[in-house]
ZAVODO-594505 format. One record per residue: residue in three letters; x, y, z of N, C-alpha, C in turn. Coordinates in steps of 0.2 Angstrom, whole numbers, plus 5000, padded with zeros to 4 digits. Layout:
REM ZAVODO-594505
ALAXYZXYZXYZ...
//
This chain:
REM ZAVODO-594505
UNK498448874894498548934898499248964897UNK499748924894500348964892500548994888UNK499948994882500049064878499949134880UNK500249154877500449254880500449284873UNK499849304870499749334867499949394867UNK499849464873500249504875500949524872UNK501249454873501949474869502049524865UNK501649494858501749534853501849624853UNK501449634860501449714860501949724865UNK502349694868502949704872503349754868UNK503849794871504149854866504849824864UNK505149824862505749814859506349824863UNK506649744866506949764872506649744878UNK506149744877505649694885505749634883UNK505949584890506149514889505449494893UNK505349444887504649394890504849364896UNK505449364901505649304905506049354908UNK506249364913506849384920506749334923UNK507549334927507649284931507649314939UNK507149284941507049314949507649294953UNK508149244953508749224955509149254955UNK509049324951509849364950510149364957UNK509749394960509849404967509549354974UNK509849364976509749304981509149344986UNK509249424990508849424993508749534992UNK508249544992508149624994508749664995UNK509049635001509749655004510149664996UNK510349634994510849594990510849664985UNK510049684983509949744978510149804982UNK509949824986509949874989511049894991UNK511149834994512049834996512349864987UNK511949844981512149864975511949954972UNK511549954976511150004972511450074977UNK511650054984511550114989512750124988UNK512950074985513550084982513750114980UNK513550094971513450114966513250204963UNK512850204969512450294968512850334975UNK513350294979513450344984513350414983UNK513450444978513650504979513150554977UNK512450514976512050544973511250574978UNK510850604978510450604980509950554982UNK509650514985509250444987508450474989UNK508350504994507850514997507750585000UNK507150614998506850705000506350715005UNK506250745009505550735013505650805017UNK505150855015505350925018505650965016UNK506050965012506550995009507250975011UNK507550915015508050885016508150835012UNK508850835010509050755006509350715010UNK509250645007509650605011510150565005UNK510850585004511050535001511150475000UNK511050424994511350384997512050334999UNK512450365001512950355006512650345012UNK512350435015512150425020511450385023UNK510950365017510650315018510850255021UNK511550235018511650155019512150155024UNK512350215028512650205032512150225039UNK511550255040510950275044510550205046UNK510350155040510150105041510650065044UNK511350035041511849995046511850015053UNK511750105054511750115062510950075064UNK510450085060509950055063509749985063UNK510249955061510049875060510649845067UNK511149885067511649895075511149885080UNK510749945080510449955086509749895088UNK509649895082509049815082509649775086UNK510049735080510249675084510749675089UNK511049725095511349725099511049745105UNK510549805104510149835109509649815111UNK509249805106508649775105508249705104UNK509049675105509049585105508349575099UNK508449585094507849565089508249505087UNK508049445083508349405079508049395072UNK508549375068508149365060507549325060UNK507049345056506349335057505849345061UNK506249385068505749445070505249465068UNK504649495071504249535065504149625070UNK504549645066504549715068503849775065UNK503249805068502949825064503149915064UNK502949945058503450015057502650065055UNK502350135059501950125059502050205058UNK502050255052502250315053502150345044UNK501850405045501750435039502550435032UNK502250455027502850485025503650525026UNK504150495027504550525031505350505029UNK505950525031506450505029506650465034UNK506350445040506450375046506150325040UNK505650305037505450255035506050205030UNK506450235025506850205024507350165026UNK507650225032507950195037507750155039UNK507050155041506850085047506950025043UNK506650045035506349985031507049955030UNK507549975029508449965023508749915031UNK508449955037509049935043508449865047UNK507949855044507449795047507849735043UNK507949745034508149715030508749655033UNK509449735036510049705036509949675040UNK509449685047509749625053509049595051UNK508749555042508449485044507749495050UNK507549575048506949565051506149565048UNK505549525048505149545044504749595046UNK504649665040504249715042503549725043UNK503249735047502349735046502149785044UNK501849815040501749885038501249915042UNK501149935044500549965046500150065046UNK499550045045499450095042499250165049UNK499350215048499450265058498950265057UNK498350255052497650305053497250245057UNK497750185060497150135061496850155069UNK496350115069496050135077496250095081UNK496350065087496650045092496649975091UNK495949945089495649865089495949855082UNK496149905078496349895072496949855071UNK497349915075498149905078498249825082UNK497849825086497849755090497849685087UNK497449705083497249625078497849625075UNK498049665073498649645065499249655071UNK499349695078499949655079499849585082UNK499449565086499349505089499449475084UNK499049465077499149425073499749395070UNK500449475069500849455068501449435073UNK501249455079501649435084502549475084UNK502049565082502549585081502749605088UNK503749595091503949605095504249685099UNK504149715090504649805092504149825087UNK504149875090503849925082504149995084UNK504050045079504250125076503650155075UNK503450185077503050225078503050295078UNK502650335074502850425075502350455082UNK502650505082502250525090501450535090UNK501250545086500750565085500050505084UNK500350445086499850395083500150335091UNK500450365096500750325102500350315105UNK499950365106499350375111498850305110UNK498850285103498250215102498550175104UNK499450165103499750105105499750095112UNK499850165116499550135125499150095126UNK498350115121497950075124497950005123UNK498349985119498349895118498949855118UNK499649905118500149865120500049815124UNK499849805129499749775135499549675133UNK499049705126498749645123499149615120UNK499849625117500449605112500849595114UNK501149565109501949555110502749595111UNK502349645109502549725108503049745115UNK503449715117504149745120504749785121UNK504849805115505349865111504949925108UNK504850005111504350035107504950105105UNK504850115098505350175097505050225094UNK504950285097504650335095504950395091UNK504850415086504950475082504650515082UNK504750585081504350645078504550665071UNK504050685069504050705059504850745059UNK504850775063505450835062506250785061UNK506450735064506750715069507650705064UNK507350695058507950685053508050755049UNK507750795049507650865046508450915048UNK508550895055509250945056509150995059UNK509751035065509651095066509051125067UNK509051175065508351225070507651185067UNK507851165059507251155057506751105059UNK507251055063507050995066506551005073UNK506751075077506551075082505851105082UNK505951155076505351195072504751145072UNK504951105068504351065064504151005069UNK504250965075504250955078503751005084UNK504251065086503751105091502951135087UNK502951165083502451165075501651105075UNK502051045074501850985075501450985080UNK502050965087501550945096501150995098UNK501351075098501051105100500651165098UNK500751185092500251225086499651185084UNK499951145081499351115076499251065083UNK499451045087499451015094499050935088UNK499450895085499450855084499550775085UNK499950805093500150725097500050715103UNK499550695103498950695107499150645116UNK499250685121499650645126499450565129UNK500250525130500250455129500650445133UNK500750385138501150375142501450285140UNK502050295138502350225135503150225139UNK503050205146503650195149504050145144UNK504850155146505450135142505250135134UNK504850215135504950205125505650235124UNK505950215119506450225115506650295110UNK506950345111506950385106507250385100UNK507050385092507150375088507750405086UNK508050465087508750505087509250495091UNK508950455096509550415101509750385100UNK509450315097509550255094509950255089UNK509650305085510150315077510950355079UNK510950385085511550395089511950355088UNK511550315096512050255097512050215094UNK511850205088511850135084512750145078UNK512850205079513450225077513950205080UNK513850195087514750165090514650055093UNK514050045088513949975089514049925083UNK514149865083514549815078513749795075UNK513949825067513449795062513549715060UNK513149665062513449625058512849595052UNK513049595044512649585040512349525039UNK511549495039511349435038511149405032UNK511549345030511349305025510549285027UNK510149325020509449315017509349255013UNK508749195016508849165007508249175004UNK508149154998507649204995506949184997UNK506949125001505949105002506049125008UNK506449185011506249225019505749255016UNK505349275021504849335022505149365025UNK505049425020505349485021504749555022UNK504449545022503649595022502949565024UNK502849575028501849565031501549635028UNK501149615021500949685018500149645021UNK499849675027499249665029498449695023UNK497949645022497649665019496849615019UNK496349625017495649605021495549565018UNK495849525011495449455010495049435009UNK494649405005493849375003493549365010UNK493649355015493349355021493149415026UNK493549465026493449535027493949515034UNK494349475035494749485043495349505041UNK495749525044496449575041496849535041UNK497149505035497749445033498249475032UNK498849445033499549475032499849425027UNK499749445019500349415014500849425014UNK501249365016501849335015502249355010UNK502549415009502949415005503549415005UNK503949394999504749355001505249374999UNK505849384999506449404996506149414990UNK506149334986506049334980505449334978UNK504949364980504349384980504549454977UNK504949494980505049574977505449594975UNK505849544974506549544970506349544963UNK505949484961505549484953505149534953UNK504949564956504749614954504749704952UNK505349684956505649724955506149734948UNK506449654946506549664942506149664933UNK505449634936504949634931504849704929UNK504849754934504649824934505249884929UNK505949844932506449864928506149854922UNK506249794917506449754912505949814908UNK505549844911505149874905505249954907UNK505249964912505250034914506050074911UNK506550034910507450054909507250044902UNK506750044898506550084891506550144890UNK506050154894505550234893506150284901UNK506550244904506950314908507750274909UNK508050294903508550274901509150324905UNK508850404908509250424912509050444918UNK509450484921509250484930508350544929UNK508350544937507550554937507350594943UNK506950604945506750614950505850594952UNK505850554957505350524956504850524962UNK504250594962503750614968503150564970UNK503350544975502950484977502450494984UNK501950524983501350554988500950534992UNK500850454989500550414992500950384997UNK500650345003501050325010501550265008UNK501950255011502350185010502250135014UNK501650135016501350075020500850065018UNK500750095009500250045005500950014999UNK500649964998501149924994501449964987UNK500950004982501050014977501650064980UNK501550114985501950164986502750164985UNK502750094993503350074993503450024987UNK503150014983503749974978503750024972UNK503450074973503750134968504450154971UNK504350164978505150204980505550154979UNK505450094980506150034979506150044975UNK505850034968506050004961506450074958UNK506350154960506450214958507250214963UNK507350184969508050194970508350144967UNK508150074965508450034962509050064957UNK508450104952508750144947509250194949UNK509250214953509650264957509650344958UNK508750324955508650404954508250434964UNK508250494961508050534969507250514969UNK506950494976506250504978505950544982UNK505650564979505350644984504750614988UNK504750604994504150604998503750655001UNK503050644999502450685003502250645009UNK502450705013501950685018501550695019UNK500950735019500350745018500050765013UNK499950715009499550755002499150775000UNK498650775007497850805008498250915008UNK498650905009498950965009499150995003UNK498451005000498851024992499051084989UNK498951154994499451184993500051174994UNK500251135000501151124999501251074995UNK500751034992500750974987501151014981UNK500751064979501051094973501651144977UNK501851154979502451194981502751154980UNK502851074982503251044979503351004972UNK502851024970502951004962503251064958UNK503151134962503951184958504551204961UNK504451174965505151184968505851144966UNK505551094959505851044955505851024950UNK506051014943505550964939505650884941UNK505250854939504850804941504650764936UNK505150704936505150674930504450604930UNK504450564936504050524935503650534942UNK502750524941502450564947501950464950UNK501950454956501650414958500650414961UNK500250404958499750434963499150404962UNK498450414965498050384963497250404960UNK496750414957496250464955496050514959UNK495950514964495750554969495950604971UNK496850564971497450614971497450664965UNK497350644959497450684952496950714950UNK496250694953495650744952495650784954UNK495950804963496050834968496550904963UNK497050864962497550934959497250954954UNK496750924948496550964944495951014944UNK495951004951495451054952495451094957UNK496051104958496451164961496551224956UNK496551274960496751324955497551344952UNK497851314959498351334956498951274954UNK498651224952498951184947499151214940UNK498951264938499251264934499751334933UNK500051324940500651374940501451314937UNK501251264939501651204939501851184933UNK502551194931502851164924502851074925UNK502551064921502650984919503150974913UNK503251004912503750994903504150944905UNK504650934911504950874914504750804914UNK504050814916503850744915503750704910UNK503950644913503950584907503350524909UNK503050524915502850494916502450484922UNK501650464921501350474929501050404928UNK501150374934500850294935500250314941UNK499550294937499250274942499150204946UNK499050194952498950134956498350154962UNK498350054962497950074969497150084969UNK496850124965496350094963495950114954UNK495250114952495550114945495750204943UNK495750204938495950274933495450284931UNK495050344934494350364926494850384921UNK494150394917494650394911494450474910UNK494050504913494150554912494450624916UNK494750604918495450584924496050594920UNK496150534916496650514912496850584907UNK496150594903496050634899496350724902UNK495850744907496350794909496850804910UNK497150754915497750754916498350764908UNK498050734904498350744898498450814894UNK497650834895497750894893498050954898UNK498150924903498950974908499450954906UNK499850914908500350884907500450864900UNK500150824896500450794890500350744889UNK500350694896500350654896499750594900UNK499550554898498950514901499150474907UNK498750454912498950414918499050374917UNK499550314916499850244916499450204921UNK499050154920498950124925498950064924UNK499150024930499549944930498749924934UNK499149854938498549824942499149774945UNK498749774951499049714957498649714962UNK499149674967498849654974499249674979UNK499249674987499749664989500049594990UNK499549544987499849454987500249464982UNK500349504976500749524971501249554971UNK501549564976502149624976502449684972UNK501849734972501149714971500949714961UNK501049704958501149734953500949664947UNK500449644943500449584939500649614930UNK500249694930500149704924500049784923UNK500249804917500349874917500049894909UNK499849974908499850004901500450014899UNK500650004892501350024890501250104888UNK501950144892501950224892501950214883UNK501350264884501150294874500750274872UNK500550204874500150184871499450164876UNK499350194881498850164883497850164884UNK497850124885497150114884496750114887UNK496150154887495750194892495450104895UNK495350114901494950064907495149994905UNK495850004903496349934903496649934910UNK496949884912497449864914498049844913UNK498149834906498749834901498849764900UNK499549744899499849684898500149644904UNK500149594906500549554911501249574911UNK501649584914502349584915502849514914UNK503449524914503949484912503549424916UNK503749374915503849284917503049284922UNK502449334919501849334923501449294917UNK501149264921500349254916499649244921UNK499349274917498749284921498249244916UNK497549224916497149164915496549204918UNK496049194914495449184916495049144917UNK494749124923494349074925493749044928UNK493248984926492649004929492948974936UNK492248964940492248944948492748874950UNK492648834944493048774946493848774941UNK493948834940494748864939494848824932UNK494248824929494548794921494348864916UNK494848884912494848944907494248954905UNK494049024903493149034901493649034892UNK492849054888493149104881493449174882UNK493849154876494149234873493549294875UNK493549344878493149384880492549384883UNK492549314887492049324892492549324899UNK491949334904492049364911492249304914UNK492749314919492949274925493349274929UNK493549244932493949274937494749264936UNK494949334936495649334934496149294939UNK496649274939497049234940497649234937UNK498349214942498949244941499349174945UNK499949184941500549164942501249184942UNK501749174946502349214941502649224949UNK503349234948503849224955503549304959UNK503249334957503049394963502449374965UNK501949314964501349274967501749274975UNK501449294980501549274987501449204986UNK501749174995501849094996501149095001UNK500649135002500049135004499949195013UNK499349165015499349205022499549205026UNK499949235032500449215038499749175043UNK500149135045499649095051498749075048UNK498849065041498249055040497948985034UNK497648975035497448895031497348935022UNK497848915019497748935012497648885005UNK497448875010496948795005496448804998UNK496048865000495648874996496048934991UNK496748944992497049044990496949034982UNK497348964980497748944974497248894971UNK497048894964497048834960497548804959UNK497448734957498148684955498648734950UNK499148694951499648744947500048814948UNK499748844954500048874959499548944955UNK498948924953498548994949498249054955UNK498449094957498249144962497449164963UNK497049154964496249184963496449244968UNK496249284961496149384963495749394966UNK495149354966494549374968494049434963UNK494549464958494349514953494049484944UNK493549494945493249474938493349514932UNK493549494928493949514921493949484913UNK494049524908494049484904494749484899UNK495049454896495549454889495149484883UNK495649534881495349544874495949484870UNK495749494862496149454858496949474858UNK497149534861498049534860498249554866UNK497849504872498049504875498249574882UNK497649614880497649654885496849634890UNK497049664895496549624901495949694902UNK495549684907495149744908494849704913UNK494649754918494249724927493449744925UNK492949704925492149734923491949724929UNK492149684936491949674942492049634947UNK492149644954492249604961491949554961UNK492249504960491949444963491649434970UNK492049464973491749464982491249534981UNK491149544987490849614991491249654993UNK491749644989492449704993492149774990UNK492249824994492149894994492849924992UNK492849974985493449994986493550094985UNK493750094993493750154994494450194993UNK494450254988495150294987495750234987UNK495550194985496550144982496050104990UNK495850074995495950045000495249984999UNK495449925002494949875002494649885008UNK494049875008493349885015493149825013UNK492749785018492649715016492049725024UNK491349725019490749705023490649665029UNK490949615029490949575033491349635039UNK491849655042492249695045491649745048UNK491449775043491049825044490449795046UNK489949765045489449735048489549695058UNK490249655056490249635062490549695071UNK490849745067491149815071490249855073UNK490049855069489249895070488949855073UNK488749805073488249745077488549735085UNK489349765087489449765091488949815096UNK488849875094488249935097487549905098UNK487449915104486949875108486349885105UNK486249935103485549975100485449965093UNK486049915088485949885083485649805082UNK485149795080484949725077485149695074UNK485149725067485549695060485849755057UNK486449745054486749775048486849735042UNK486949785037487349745032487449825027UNK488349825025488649855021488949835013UNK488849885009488749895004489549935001UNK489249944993489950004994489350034986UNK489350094987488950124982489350184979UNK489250194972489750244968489950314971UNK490450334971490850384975491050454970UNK490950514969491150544964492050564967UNK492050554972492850574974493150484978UNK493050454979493150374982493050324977UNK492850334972492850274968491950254972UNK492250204977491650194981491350224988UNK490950204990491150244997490550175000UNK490750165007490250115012489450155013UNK489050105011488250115013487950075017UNK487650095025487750025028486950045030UNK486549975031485949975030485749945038UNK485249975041485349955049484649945051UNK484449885055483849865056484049895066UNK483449935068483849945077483549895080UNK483949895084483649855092483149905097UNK483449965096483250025100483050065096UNK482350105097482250145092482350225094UNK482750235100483050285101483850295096UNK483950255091484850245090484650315083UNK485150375085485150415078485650375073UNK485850415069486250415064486950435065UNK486850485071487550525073487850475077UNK487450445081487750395087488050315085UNK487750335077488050275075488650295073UNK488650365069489550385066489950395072UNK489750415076490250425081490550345085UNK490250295083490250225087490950195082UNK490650225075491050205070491750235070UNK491750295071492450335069492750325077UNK492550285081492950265088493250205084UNK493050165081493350075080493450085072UNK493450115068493550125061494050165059UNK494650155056494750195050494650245046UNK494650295044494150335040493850315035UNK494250275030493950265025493650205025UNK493450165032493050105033492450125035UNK492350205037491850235043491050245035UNK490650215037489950195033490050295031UNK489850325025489850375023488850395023UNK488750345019487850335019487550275025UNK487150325028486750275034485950255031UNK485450195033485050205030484650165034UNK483950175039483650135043483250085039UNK483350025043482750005039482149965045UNK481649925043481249885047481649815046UNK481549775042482149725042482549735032UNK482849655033483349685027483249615024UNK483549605017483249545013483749485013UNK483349435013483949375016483749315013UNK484249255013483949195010483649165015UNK483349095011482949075015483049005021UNK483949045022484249005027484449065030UNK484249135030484449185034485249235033UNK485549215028485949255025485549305022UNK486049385022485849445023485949445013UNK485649455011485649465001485849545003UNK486549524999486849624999486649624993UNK486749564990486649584981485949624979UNK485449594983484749634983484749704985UNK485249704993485149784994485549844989UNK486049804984486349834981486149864973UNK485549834971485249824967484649884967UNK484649884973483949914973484450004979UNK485050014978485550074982485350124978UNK485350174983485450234981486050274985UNK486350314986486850364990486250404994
//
């Protein structure tokens, strides 16, 4: 299992091996990187910079405020719950310095969504934008949640523009929907006063958990991966080792996707690492402003996902947009068609890079090397990684048969927060993806299909069990059982098949049941009645039968 045939296509210059120890903890990079670039541009959002100077002096006001005001202690878990924005840095760089771990969370969740994953993580404060407060009224009550700091989109933007985009926000597009959160916290005040309060910096060591990147698990219940200093420090450095080939000078690097999904955020960490500028979208469904902000600059390396990229190529006016800048567009999050890949090349020049990970992966295991890549690969493993295919009882299949992929390597999570992770790992500390895969002979990988019943919609895990059990709650439902059938814009989309209790239950009454307790991209797309549904002969629901026999 130790041979890395791979290597051989490594480029000249990429080390088989980093030492994840360079650094002791996340902090350590960041106290180097926000130094080093004082002077230079760090972060964009709106058409505001932020540099980084005043990055690292914005954060230390926020991590003040945490541990003097806010009585937080290291190992807290603070969750951070807001769109694209230039607070998010802040919140993340200032959780860092006071030794807090962050829980990502996503704003599109529903209330029951929000409850689980705080109670689970037994988060104490959270950050939240105004516009997603209103769901936290209804379940704070059920948490641990005793510190609540509110922001609005506008808030770091400045002068008129701030009050603009803000009053725009609440009461134009009337976006922030009214919510009453006695002793909520304003985000602007904080970041105030956190200016005439004593910072004091906390030694990290590197097995802290530094991140709960929540995610649905072969079981479909929302688990929070443990991720650790040195969890994302290797990876970080893994992602250098190969990337400081192909962008030997400064950059600018547009990142569209939310930083509450993992690829997003470790794109913006590993692009300041470097010390180049990150341009944030905040709503990339906005694809007129999308391209105003693709010329308002060039734009050296682009971050995003197919849905994202077949969306702009089929806009009309993509092709007012100079790409000659670009060097470089990584897809993530979910696959790359290829023919996808292929347009995009003939816009740009260039093909869509596309790697592969987890969130139990920080997030990243393996990538196409820029130039040379290869349609419906995954690429090669990264530095000090190996990945292993394996049958069911975790022993290696043949060179080019299917099984299930499996990883190793210091950005492998330490497993599930508060959960039995007995079955996560094969001996050896081998990670089971749950994704079935094959090796070709030099070592590049290719995904042929899930192991589980995972659903995956636009970059996001959906997992049937969730779906099924949320629907069987409605009184007028007998059985369910969800599928995920081919998506011409989702990759997949959920098909949920429904036996009624009542035979008055429409189809609308079921979406609108669903769009109260679901996320969008959890909400069943295709509904489909049935009299009953196919099952074993111990009464387990055969999805593989109804999958078999799907149509949209």
């Amino acid at each position: 299992m130790s041979n890395r045939p791979w290597l051989a296509s490594y480029p000249e210059g990429m080390p088989a091996e980093i030492n994840p120890d360079k650094y002791t903890s996340l902090l350590e990079i960041f106290n180097e990187t926000l130094t080093a670039n004082k002077h230079k541009p760090a972060i964009e959002n709106m058409g505001k910079v932020l540099s980084f100077a005043e990055l690292d002096e914005l954060s230390k006001n926020m991590a003040a405020y945490f541990q003097n005001k806010m009585e937080l202690k290291p190992g807290d878990r603070i969750a951070v719950q807001m769109p694209n924005c230039l607070q998010y840095p802040i919140v993340f760089i200032g959780a860092l310095r006071a030794g807090l771990i962050v829980v990502n969370t996503n704003p599109l969740y529903t209330p029951r969504e929000m409850e689980h994953q705080f109670r689970d993580s037994g988060a104490k404060a959270i950050i939240i934008a105004a516009n997603f407060a209103y769901n936290l009224e209804k379940i704070i009550a059920t948490t641990e949640i005793k510190k609540v700091v509110i922001t609005e989109l506008g808030d770091m933007l400045g002068g008129l523009k701030k009050h603009l985009v803000n009053f725009v926000v609440k009461r134009v597009k009337k976006m922030v929907p009214p919510y009453n959160l006695p002793g909520a916290l304003s985000f602007s005040k904080i970041l105030e006063e956190g200016k005439s309060l004593p910072y004091k910096e906390v030694k990290a060591n590197a097995e802290d958990v530094v991140l709960l990147q929540y995610t649905g698990g072969t079981t479909g219940l929302s688990k929070g991966a443990q991720l650790t200093h040195r969890n994302l420090v290797a990876n970080l450095l893994q992602g250098e080792a190969l990337l400081k080939i192909y962008f030997p000078k400064e950059a600018t690097t547009l990142v569209p996707l939310p930083l509450y999904h993992i690829t997003a955020l470790y794109g913006a960490l590993i692009f300041l690492k470097f010390g180049f500028k990150v341009v944030l979208i905040t709503n990339p469904k906005d694809l007129p402003g999308f391209i105003k902000t693709l010329k308002s600059q060039p734009i050296h390396v682009m971050i995003g996902v197919n849905t994202l990229f077949n969306a702009l190529l089929n806009h009309p006016k993509i092709k007012e947009v100079d790409f000659t800048p670009l060097r470089a567009t990584i897809g993530g999050g979910m696959a790359i068609q290829d023919v996808v890949s292929e347009r995009w090349k003939e816009l740009t020049g260039h093909f869509i890079t596309q790697g592969y990970g987890l969130s139990e992966t920080s997030p990243l295991l393996s990538i196409n090397l820029l130039g040379s890549e290869r349609p419906s690969s995954i690429g090669v493993p990264f530095s000090s990684t190996d990945i292993a295919i394996m049958d069911d009882n975790g022993n290696p299949v043949a060179m080019g048969e299917a099984g299930e992929l499996c990883a190793r390597g210091p950005q492998v999570f330490k497993g599930y927060w508060n959960r039995d992770n007995s079955d996560v790992f094969y001996p050896g500390g081998w990670f089971k993806t749950g994704d079935v895969a094959i090796m070709e002979p030099d070592g590049y990988f290719k995904i042929v299909d899930r192991k589980k019943d995972m659903i995956l919609v636009s970059g996001f895990n959906v997992y049937p069990n969730e779906i099924e059990a949320i629907v069987a709650m409605h009184p007028k439902v007998l059985e369910a059982a969800a599928i995920g059938v081919p998506d011409e814009y989702s990759t997949e989309a959920v098909k949920l098949f429904v036996v009624k209790k009542d035979e008055s239950l429409t189809e609308q009454e079921l979406k609108d049941f669903c769009k109260e307790n679901m996320v969008n991209y959890k909400r069943p797309k295709h509904i489909e009645f049935r009299m009953d549904l196919p099952k074993t002969n111990v009464g387990k629901i055969l999805r593989r039968a109804l999958r078999d026999g799907a149509t949209a």
